[in-house]
N, C-alpha and C positions, 0 to 999 in steps of 0.2 A: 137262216141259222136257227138248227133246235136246240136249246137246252135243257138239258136234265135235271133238277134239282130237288137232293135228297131232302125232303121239306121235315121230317121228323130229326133229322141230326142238328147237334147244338144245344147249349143250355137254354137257349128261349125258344126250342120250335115247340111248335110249328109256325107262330106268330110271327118271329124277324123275319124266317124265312120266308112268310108267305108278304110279308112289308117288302122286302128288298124283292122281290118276283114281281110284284106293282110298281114300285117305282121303274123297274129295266124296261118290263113289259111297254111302261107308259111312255119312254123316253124310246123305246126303239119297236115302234107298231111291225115294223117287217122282220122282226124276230119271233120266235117262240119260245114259251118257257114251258117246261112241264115240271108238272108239282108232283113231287113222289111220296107218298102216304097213304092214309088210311081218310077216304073221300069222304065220309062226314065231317070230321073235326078239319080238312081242309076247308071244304063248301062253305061250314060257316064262318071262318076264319077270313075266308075271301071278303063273305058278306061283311061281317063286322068291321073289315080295311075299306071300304066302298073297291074294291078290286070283281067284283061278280061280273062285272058288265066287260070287262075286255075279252076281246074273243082271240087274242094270241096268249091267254093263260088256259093251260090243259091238267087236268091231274088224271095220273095213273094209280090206280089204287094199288095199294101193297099191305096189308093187314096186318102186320108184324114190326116192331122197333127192335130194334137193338142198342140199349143204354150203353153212355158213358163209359161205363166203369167194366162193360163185359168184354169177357176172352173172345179169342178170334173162333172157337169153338161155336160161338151163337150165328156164325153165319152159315155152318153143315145143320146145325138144330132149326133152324128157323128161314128157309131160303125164298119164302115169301112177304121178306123183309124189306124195308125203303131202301136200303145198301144195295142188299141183292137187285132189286127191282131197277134202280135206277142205273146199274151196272148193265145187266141182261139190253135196256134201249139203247144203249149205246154199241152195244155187240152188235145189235139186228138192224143197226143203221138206223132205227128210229130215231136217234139223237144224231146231234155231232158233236157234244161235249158234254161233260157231267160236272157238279159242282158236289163237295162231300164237305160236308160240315159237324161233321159226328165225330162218335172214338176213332182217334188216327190208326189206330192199330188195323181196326176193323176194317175200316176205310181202303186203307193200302190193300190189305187183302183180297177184301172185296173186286177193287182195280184188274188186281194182278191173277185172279181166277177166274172171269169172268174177259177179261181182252186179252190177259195172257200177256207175255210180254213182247217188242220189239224182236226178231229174227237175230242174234248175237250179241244183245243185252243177256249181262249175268245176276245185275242188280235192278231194279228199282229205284230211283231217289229224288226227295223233294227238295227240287231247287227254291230257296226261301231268299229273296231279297232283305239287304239291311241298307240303311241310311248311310252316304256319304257326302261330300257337299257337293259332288258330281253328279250323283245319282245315286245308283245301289249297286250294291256290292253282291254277286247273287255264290249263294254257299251252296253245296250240295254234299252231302246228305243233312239235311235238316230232321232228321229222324225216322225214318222209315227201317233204317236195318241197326240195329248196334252193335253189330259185329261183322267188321268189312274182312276184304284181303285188297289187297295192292291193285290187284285187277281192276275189281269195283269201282275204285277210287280214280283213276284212271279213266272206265267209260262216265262215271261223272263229269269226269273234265270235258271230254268230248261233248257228251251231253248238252253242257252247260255250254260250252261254245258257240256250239252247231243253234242255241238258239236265241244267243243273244245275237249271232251274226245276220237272224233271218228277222225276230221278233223287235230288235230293240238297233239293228243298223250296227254295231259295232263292230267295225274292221280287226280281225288279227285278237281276240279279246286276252288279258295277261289272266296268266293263268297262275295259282301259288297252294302251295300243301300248307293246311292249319298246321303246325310248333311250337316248341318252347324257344325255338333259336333259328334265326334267320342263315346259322353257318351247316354248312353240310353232314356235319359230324353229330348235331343235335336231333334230336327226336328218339321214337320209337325205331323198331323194326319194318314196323309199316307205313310211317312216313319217309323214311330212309330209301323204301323197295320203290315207293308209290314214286319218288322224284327220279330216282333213276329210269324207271319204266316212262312216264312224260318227257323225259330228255331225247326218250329214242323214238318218239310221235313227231307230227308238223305242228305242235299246239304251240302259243306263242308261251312259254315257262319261263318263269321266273324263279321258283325254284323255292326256298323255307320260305314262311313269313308268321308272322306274330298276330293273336290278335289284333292290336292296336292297329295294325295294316288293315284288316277287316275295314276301319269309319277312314281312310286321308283320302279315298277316292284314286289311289293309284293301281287296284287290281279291280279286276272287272267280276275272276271265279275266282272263288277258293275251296278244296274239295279235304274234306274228313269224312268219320265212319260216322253214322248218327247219331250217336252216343253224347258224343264229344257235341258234335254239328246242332241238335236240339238243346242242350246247354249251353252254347252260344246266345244261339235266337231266344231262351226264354230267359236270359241273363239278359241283353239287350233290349226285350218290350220291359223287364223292371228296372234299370237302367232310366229307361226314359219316362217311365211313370215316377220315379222317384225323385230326379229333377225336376218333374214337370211338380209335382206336390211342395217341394221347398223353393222353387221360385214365388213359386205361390204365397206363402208364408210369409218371406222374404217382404214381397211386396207389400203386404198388406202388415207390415209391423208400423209404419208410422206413415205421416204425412205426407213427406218427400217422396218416400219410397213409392207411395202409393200413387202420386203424380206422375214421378218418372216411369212406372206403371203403364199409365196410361198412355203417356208418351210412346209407348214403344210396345203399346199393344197391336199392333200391326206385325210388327217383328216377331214378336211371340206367336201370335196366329199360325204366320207363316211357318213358323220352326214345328210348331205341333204337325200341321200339316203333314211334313215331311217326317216327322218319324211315327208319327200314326200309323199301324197296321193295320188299320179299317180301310186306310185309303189304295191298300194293295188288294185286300180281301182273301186272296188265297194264292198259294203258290201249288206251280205244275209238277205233277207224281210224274218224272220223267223215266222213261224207256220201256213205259206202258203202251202198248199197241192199239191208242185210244187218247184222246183229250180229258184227262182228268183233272180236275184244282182239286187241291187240300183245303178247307175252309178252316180258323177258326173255332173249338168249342165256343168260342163266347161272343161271337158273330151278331152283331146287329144291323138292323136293314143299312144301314150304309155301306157294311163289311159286304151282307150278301150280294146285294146291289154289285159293288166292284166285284167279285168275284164271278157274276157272270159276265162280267164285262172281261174278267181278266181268262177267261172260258172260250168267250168269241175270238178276242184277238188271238189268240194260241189255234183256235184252230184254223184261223183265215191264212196267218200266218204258214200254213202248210207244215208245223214243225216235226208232226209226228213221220210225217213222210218222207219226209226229207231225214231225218236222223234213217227210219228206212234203209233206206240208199244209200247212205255212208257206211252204216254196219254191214250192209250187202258187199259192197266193194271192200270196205276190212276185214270181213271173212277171204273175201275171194282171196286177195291177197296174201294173208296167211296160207290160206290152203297150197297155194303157189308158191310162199316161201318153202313150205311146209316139206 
């Protein structure tokens, strides 16, 4: 297994990035990781992690960044960038998967220029896991496009199916359109079109549902434009940092409190755990023609770490290929209806 990882993306690279590339490197000797940047300020960065001595860590130099905050424009300006570069190894099979931890804008771009998309994919979309007491609940579009059409919304579904049935075992997975109202008659135009259109698929539909359906562990996908889909997910990681900050509080206002604290610091642990987005690392830019994770801007080696982990299993899993071949055959078929 090679990965790619864009080691100048994120608000702490090169440093987390190159922390979380030692720890995977160190915990899986028969993998590869490649470091993508500019080979000085890696080389030292290795040294100063005691990381120099592993010899399944590689960097490819790319001389150019592209910050945070810049347009998708910096990637035609600048093509001998860590985006671009680490993009291009994955094209020419040097890699099997890439990790991006930079500007998501850029990011996505970069993916979808460079592998192109899937054979009868119309969209891109990052399927983003959230916390249920099942497991996760996985969303898609978590932000990649903010302006869908019904279609899109639609190969998300697929999407997302096709890879929890291969990557995560889930028979039949329910499937639900984000609303204001779980009855038929609620919503937009586009969640209106989008359920009609999955009624007349094999996907297992369930049909409106409400935020709050997102956390009880009873849908497996739920698909929105990105718009909507990224104001979920960054209302949900403040959500749980803001709990997590008044339990806190809570605890520490008196004696008792702070006993029964303690008592039940095991429990707490465990809940942080689970909704911790460090402990996913990154989620899959699906209908990309290639293994891409979204990392994180704020990614620290623990984050990175899981995100090539969450890189490996996505590609071992087969999923890019296997969606493939479902879009091949749903073409065909149309064409045949057609």
């Amino acid at each position: 297994m090679r990965l790619a990882l864009d080691a100048m993306g994120g608000d702490d690279a090169p440093r987390s990035m190159v922390q979380g590339a030692i720890d995977y490197a160190s915990r899986h000797p028969d993998h590869q990781v490649i470091l993508v940047g500019r080979e000085p300020d890696l080389r030292s960065c290795l040294a100063a992690e005691g990381g120099a001595h592993l010899p399944n860590i590689l960097i490819e130099h790319a001389p150019d960044v592209i910050g945070m905050s810049e347009k998708i424009a910096a990637l035609r300006d600048r093509p001998n960038d860590s985006m671009n570069r680490t993009s291009i190894l994955v094209k020419e099979g040097r890699a099997d998967a890439m990790v991006l931890c930079g500007n998501t804008g850029c990011s996505v771009a970069a993916a979808q220029v460079h592998l192109r998309r899937i054979p009868g994919v119309k969209r891109a979309g990052i399927l983003v896991p959230l916390p249920n007491p099942r497991g996760y609940t996985w969303i898609c579009d978590g932000g990649a496009n903010a302006v869908c059409r019904a279609e899109h919304l639609v190969q998300f579904a697929e999407m997302g199916s096709v890879f929890l049935e291969l990557a995560e075992g889930v028979s039949k997975p329910k499937v639900g359109v984000l609303s204001i109202g779980e009855e038929d008659e609620k919503g937009v135009e586009l969640t209106m079109e989008t359920r009609e259109l999955l009624r007349a698929t094999k996907l297992n539909v369930v049909g409106n549902v409400e935020g709050h359906d997102i956390y009880t562990g009873e849908l497996n996908v739920v698909v929105c434009d990105g718009f909507v889909g990224n104001i979920v997910l960054k209302t949900s990681e403040g959500v749980a940092e803001g709990i997590a900050k008044i339990l806190k509080e809570e605890i520490y206002k008196g004696f008792w409190t702070k006993l029964g604290g303690a008592l039940i610091k095991p429990a707490i642990r465990g809940l942080k755990r689970r909704v911790d987005w460090r402990h996913i690392g990154g989620c899959p830019l699906m209908g990309v023609d290639g293994v891409c994770i979204i990392g994180h801007g704020r990614s620290d080696r623990q984050a990175v770490h899981n995100a090539l982990a969450q890189a490996a299993r996505f590609s071992s899993a087969k999923v890019v290929e296997h969606l493939r071949e479902h879009f091949r055959s749903t073409t065909a078929s149309l064409a045949a209806a057609g």
